[in-house]
N, C-alpha and C positions, 0 to 999 in steps of 0.2 A: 340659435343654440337652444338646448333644451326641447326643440318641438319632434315629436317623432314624423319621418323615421330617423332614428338617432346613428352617427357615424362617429370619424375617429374623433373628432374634438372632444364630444359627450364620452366616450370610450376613456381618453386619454385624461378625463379629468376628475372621471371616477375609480379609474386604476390609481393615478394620482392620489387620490384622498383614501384611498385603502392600503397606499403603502402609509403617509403621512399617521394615519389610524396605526400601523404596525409602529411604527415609531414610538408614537405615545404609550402603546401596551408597554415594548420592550423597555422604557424610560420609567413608567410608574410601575408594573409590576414583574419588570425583567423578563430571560427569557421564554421561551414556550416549552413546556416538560413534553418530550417524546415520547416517554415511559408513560406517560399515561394511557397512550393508545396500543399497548401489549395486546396479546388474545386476551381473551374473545372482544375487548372493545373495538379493534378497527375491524374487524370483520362486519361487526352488529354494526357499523358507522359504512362500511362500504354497501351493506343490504341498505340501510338508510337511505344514502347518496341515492341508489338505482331508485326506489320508491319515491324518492324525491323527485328524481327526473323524468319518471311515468307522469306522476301527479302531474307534473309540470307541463305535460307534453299537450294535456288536453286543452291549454291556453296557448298551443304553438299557431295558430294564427295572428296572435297579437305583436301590436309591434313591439313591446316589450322582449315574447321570447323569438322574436325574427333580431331582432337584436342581439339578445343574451347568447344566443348559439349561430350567430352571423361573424363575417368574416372581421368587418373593423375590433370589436370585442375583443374575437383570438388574437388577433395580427399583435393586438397594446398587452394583452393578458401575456404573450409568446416573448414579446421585446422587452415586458418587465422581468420574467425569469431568466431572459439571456443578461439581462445589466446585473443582476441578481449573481447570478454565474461566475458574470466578469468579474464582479466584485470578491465574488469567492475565490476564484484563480488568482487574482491578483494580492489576493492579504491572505499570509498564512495562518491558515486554521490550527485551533486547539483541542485538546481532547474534552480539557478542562477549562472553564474560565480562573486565574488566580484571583481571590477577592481582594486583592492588594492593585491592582490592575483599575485605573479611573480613567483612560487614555481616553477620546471621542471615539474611535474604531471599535473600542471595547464595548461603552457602553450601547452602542448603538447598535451593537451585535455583529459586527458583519467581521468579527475574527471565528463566531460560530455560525455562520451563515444559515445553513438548515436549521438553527434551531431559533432564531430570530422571527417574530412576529410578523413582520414584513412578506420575510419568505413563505411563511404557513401560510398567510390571509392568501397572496397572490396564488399559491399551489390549489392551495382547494376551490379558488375562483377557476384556476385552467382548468381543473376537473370536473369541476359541473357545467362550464361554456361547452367544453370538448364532448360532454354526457350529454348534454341536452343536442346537440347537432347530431350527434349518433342517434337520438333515440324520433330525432325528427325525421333522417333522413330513411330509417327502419322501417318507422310507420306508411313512409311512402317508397316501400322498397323495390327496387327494378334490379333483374339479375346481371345486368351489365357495370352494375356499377360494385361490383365484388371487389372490385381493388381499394377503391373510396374503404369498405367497408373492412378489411384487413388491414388495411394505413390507420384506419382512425381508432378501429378498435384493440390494436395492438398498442397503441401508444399509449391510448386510457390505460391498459391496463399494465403496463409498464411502469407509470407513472403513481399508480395505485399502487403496485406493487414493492417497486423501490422508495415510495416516500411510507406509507403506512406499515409495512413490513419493516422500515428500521428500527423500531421501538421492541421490536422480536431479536434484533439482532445481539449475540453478546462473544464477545472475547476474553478467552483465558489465556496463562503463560504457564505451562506446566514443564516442573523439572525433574526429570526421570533421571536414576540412579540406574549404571548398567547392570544387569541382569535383575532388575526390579521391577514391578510391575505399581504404577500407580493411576490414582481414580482423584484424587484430591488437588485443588487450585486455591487461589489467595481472593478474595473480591478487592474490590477497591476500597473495603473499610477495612481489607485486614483479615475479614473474617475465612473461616476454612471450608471450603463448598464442596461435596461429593457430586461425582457427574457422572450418569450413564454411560461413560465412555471410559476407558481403560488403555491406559499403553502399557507395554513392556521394552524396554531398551534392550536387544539384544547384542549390539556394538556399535560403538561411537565412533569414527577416522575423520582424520583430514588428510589433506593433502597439501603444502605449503609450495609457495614460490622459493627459488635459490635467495638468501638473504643478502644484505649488503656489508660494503664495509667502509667504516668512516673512520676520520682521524677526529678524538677527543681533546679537553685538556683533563689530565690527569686529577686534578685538582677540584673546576667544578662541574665535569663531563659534559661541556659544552661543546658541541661538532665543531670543527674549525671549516672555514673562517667563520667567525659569527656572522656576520652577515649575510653568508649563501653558502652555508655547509658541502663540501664535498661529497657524494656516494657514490658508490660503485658494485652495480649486483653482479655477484661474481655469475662469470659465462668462460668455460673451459675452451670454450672457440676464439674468444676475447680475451687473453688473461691479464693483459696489460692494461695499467690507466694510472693514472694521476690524481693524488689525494693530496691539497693542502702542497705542501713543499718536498714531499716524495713521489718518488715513482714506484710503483706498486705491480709486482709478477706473484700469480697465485701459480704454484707450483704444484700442490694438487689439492683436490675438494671430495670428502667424503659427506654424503648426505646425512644418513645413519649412522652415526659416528659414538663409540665410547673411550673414553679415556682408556691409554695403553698402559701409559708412567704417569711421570709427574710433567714431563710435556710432550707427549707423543697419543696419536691417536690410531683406532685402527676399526673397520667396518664392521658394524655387529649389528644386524634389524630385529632390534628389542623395543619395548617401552622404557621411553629414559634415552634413547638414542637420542642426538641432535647435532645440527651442521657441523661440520670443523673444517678449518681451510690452514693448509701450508702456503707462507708467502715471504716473497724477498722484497723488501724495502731499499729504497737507495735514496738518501736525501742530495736535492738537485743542486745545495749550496756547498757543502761540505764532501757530498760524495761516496759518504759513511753508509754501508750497505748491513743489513742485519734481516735472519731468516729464522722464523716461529711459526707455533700456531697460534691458532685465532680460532675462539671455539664463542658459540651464542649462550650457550646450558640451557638449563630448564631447571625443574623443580627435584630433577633427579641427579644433577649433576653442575661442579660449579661451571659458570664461563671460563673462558684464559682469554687475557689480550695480549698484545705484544709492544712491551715500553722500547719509544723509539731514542728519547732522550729523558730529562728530568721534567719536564713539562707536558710531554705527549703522549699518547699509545693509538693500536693503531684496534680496534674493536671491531667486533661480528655485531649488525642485529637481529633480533628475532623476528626468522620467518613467519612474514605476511600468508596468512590463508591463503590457499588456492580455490578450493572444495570440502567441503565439507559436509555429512551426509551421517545417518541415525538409522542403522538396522533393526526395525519397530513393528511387534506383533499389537494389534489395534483390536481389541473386546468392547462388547455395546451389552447390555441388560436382556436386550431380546433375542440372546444368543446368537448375534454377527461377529463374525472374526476375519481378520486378512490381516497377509505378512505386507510388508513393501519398504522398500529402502528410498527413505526422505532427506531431499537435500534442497537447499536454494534454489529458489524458481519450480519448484517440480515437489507439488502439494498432493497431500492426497484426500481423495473425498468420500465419507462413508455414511448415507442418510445424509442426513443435515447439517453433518457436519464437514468439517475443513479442515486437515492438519498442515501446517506447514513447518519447516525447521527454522527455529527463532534465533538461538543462540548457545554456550558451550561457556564453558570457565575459561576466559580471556586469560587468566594468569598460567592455568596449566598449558594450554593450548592443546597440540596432536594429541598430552595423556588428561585432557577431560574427561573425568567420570561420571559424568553426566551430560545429558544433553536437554537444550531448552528447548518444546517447540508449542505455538501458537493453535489452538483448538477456536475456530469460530462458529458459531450458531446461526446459523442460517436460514430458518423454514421459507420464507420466502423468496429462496432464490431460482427456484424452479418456477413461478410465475414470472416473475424479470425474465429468464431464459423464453418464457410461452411469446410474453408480449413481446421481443424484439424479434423472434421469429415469424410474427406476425406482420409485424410495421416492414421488415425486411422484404418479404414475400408480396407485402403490399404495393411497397416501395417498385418491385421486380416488375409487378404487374402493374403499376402508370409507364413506365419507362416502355414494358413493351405494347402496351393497349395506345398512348401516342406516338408510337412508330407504325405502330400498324393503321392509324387513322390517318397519320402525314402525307403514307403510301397509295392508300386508297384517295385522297384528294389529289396527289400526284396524276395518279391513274385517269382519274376525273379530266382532270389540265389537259 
């Protein structure tokens, strides 16, 4: 061991001691600020790296760097960021660390895994092993080998791009007032940020599921039975079911419903509508049959339940979201504009930025007047998109350059 030319044991036991070295940072001086490497510092640190690996390049006959950019190296450098990974996957991450927090997993970082000492030391070992093999194999370049060279040089710069471009990255939660236009967000101290970027709310909608209905106790509106509550989402095809110790026929269901009397309802598609259900009860023991409605309310109007004895009633709940979606004109500084209608799963992207629909006043619901959505900062994400285009296309071409060599030995045979 020790004598060059050095393989995986030597590999394996100096990946080894540079994770153990991450340890001890993350343990004495906790862990690795990301922010520090914003523009222009990881740029000036990625020009760095490449001068690093030129310089380096002129000692690529030594077995040092036959070594440093040699297969055993990658393979331990590759299997420490995949245990790395796993560890990530498997312990949920935080945004934050709490300083109340002394658990081992805590301090050892691997509840923030990319931001753990461990993981940096080994990251920027795979990118200068990976740099130094690219700029060896450059120097001795043959045209055939283009797939080699879009495999490796997409993933370097993948890898450059998603780990060093995260300290660029930032996230707002902006709450826009309909027919308002705002520019301003919260930071995480509170304070009040203006941002090149501009919404206007021009209409908020949901869309809700039919709601259900349960039987309560009257008293401390606990769903009966306690133990495994009854419910039943009213379905006009379905109207029959069994709640608790009645039988239950919805006789009819208005979606958009306002108050008619003092208990009757009738169809009006306003703000301030919400469910109402006419239903006939029949308890199974007694026999005792009794017909009301049963309304959810909101903020614009009360509920009604329907008391079935001195102990029960029989209750609507509030419809669960369906869809939900933000009619939003989008303004940027350097005079960009676009309309588009934002909902769940279906972002929109303008420059560098990202909007997506976050969230909506939980207590109003359908009449939130406002809507929350998420603006992320991204300049970086167009190099990630470069390099996996690359590594992809690389990928394409091993796959078909050893088909077409299989064939040509077939042929041979």
């Amino acid at each position: 061991m020790w004598q060059f030319p050095w393989r995986y044991r030597e590999s394996i036991a100096i990946v080894l001691g540079i994770v153990i070295i991450g340890f001890v940072l993350q343990l004495t001086i906790g862990e690795f600020d990301f922010f520090l490497l914003q523009i222009p510092v990881n740029i000036v640190l990625g020009i760095a790296i490449v001068i690093l690996l030129v310089i380096l390049s002129f000692t690529r006959k030594s077995a040092f760097y036959q070594w440093f950019s040699g297969v055993p190296f990658s393979v331990t450098i590759i299997s420490a960021l995949l245990v790395l990974g796993l560890v990530m996957g498997l312990t949920p991450q935080v945004m934050k660390v709490n300083p109340h927090d002394h658990d081992l997993f805590t301090i050892l970082g691997f509840t923030r895994v990319t931001t753990s000492w461990p993981f940096v030391l080994v990251y920027f070992l795979a990118l200068l092993s990976l740099g130094g093999l690219i700029v060896r194999r450059l120097i001795a370049f043959r045209k055939q080998d283009y797939a080699f060279y879009l495999n490796h040089i997409g993933l370097w710069v993948f890898l450059f791009a998603a780990g060093m471009g995260a300290a660029d990255i930032r996230r707002y939660v902006m709450h826009v007032q309909e027919g308002e236009v705002e520019w301003r967000v919260y930071s995480d101290n509170g304070d009040v940020l203006e941002l090149p970027i501009a919404i206007q709310l021009n209409d908020f909608d949901m869309e809700v599921y039919t709601p259900k209905l349960a039987i309560i106790d009257r008293e401390t509106g606990v769903p009966q039975p306690e133990n495994k509550p009854d419910y039943y989402q009213i379905d006009l095809k379905r109207p029959e079911s069994t709640l608790f110790n009645w039988d239950i026929i919805v006789k009819d269901y208005i979606h958009d419903a306002i108050r008619n009397s003092d208990s009757t309802y009738q169809e009006v598609h306003m703000p301030g509508a919400s469910p109402a259900a006419l239903i006939t009860t029949k308890n199974k023991l007694t026999g005792e049959e009794i017909q009301g409605w049963v309304c959810s309310g909101n903020s614009s109007q009360l509920y009604m339940v329907l008391p079935l004895d001195s102990q029960y009633c029989v209750v609507m709940t509030q419809p669960e979201p369906k869809r939900f979606l933000s009619d939003i004109n989008i303004f940027t500084k350097d005079e960009q504009n676009a309309h588009t209608i934002l909902e769940v799963n279906k972002s929109y992207k303008m420059g560098d930025w990202t909007i997506y629909q976050y969230g909506y006043d939980n207590q109003a619901g359908r009449m939130s007047t406002y809507s929350s959505m998420e603006l992320v900062y991204d300049p970086w994400l167009y190099p990630v998109y470069a390099g996996i285009i690359l590594l992809s296309a690389g990928s394409i071409c091993l796959l078909w350059s050893g088909n077409k060599k299989r064939k040509e030995k077939n042929d041979l045979e």
